[in-house]
C-alpha positions in Angstrom: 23.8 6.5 -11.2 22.7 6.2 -14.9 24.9 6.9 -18.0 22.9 7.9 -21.0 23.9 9.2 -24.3 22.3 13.1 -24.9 23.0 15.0 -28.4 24.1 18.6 -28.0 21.2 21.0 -29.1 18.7 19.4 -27.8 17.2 20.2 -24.3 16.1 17.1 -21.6 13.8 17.3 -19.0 14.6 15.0 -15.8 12.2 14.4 -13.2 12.8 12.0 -9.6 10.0 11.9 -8.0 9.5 10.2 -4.9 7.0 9.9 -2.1 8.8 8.6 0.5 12.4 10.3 0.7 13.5 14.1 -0.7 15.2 13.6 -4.1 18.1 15.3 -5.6 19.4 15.1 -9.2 22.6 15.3 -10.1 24.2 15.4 -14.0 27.9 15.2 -14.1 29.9 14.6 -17.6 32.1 11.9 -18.6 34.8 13.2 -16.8 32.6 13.6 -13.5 32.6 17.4 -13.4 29.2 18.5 -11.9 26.8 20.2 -14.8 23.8 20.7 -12.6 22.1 20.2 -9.6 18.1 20.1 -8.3 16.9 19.7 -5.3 13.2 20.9 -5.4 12.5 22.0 -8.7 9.4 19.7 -9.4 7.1 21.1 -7.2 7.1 20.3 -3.3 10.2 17.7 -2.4 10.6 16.5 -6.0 13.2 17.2 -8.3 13.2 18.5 -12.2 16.3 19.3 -14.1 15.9 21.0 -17.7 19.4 20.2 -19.3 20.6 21.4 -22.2 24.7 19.5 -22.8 27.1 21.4 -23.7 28.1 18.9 -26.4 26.8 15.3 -27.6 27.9 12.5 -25.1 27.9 10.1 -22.2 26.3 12.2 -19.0 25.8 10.7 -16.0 22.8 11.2 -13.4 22.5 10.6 -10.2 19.5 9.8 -8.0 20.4 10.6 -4.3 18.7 11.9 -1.5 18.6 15.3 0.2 18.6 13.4 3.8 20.1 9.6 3.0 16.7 8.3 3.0 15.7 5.0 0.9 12.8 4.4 -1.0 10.7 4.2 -4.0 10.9 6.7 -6.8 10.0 7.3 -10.5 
């Protein structure tokens, strides 16, 4: 999990990208309601979220696996 800081208006590409497990992205807000979810919208097993918040603040994102796999990613 990683809390960043994003600024309402502006849009933010996210992509996990991994070669050894099938990633999933997760963004929740401060309050840990789900915002949005990808499982293979990079291309093949990868992930890419285009997020655009709903208003400027602390997001969370989370990493995970579709399958519970571990492994390198970037």
């Amino acid at each position: 999990m990683y809390e960043i800081n994003l600024e309402a208006g502006f849009r933010y590409q996210i992509d996990l990208i991994s070669n050894q497990f099938d990633p999933v992205l997760r963004i929740e807000d401060s309050k840990g309601k789900q915002l949005a979810l990808d499982d293979d919208g990079g291309g093949m097993l990868n992930s890419r979220l285009v997020f655009q918040p709903p208003a400027t603040g602390t997001y969370r994102i989370y990493a995970v696996t579709l399958d519970g796999a571990l492994g390198q990613f970037g």
